[in-house]
N, C-alpha and C positions, 0 to 999 in steps of 0.2 A: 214546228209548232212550239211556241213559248208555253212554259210550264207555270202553272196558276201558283207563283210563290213570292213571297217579298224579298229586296231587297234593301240587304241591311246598311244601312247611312252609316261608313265608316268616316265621312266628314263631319259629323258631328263630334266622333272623339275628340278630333283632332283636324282643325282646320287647315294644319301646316304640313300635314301628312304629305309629299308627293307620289310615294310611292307603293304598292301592294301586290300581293297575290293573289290573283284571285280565280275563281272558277267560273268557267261559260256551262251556264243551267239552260239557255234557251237561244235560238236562234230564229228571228221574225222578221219579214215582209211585210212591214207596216205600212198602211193603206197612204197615210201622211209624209212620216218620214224617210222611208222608205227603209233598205237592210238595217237590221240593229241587233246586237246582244243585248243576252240579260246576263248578267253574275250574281252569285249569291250573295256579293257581299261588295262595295265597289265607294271609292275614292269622287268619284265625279257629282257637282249636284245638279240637280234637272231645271231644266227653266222654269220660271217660277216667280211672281213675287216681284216683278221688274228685272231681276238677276236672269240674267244668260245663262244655259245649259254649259257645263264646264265641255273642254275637250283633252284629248289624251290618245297616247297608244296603246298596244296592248303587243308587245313583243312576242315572234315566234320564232322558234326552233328551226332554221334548216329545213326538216324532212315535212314540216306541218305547211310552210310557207311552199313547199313545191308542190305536195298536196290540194294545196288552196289556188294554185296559180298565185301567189301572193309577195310582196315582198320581207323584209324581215323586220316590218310590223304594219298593223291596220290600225287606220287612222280613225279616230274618233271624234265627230267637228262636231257632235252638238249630245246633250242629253235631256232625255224629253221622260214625263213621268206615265205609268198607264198603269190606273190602283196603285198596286204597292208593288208593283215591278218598277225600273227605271230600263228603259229604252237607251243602248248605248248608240247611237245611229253613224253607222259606217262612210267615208266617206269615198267607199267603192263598194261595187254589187259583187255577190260571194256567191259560188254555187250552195245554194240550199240544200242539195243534199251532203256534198262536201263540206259544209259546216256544220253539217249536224252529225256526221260521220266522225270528222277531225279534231275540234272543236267542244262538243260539249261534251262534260263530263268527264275528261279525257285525262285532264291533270293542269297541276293550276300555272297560269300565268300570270308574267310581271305588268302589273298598269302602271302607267306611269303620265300623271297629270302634265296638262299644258303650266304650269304655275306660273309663269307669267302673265297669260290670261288669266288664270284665277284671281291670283293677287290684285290687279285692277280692278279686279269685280268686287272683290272684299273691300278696296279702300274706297271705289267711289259707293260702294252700298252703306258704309258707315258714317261717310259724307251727306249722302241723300237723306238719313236719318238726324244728323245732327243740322243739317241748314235748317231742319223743319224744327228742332229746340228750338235754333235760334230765332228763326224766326216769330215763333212764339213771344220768347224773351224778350224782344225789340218792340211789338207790337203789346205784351204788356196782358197779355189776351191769349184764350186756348182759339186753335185755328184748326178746323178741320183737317183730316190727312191728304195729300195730296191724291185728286183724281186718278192720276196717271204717276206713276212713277218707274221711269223706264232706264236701264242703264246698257250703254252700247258697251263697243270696246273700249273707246278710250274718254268716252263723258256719258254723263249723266242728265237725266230730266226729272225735275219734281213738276207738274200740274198740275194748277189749284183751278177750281169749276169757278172762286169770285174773284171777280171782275177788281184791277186794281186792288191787288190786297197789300201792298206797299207801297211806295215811293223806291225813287233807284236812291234818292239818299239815305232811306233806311233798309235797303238792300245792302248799300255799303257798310252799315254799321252791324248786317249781320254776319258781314264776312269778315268783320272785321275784331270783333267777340268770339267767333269759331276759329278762326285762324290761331288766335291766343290761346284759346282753350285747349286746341288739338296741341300744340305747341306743347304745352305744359306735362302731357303725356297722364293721360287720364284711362284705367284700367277700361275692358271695355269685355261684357259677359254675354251666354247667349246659354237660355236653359230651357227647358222642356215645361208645361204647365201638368203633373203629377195626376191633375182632375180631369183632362182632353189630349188623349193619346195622338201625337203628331200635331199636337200645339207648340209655339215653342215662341218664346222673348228674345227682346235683344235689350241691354240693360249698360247704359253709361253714366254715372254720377246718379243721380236722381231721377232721371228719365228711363222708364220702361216703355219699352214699344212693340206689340207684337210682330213677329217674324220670324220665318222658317229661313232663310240664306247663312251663307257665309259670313263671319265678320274676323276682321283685327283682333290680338288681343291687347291693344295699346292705340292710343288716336293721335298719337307721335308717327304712329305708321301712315297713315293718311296723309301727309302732307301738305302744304300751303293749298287750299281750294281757292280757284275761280271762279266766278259766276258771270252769267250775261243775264239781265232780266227781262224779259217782253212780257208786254200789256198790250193783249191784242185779242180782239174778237171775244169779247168779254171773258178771257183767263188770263192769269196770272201764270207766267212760265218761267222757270227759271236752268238754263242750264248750265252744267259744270261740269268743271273739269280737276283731277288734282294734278299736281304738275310735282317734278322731285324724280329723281330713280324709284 
């Protein structure tokens, strides 16, 4: 039974974090996700916002991993939020009583992030925010946020609900303004709103945008972005890719 407590967003300190200790509070048989821990305090951020649930290990000990029938770590393919717990969701079934035995409370272990998953997520999510400056800027005009804004592993989607909101010529000219920009290596901040507890900004040059994810702290880290744009079925689509190490 998962214990009624929050977990604390150590990604927030520090985006670049990969690695931590942490403690198992909870062990659950979620109806959705199926097995998952909870930690009191934990590296990973949960799906969300377009951003993908991070994933990660959580290394064991020898005597804990024979215990569990387990190897010497569980895998963590997604993180999912429930209240103010995060759902670490395992990507093998645990005996339930054996984790709850072995497991929580026990003493703490090492997590240790996918960061190259994550890192993609943070560059195409700082992408997905700046196409849509630009796109603004090119068009001359504030533009709605995009309906959809969805970021896989390795690209990104912005969708706008109006029909033909560019041309591909001035799609080009927005990639081509952002490419320079990001180029130029532009600080890039992400801060909490003081007045709405679990509000939080993401904040580059002159542009504020609300958001709870991950980001860069530089848009030199993002690298040359791609875009493909479709005008179809009355939206505007555009997806991307950033391409680089």
């Amino acid at each position: 039974m998962v214990q009624a407590l929050e977990t604390v967003p150590a990604f927030y300190e520090d985006a670049y974090r990969t690695e931590l200790m942490v403690w198992v509070d909870g062990f659950a048989e979620d109806e959705r996700f199926g097995p998952a821990l909870v930690f009191s305090e934990t590296l990973c951020h949960p799906h969300g916002g377009g951003q993908k649930g991070d994933r990660a290990t959580l290394e064991l000990p020898a005597e804990d991993a024979r215990a569990l029938g387990a190897g010497a770590a569980l895998s963590i393919v997604d993180t999912r939020r429930a209240g103010g717990r995060l759902l670490h969701v395992l990507g093998a079934a645990l005996d339930p009583a054996a984790a709850e035995e072995v497991l929580v409370g026990s003493k703490p272990y090492l997590l240790k992030l996918d960061w190259e998953f994550r890192y993609r997520q943070m560059r195409l999510h700082s992408a997905a925010h700046l196409l849509h400056c630009f796109v603004e800027q090119v068009l001359a005009r504030a533009v709605n946020f995009p309906e959809t804004s969805d970021l896989q592993p390795e690209y990104g989607l912005n969708r706008y609900e109006q029909k033909e909101l560019l041309t591909h010529e001035e799609m080009a000219a927005v990639l081509e303004r952002l490419n320079a920009f990001t180029a130029e290596g532009h600080a890039i901040t992400t801060y909490p709103d003081d007045d709405k507890p679990g509000f939080r900004y993401w904040q580059c040059a002159d542009w504020v945008i609300p958001c709870g994810g991950t980001h860069l702290a530089n848009t030199r880290e993002i690298g040359p972005v791609k875009a493909d744009l479709s005008l179809k079925r009355g939206r505007t689509g555009m997806t991307f890719r950033v391409t680089g190490p």
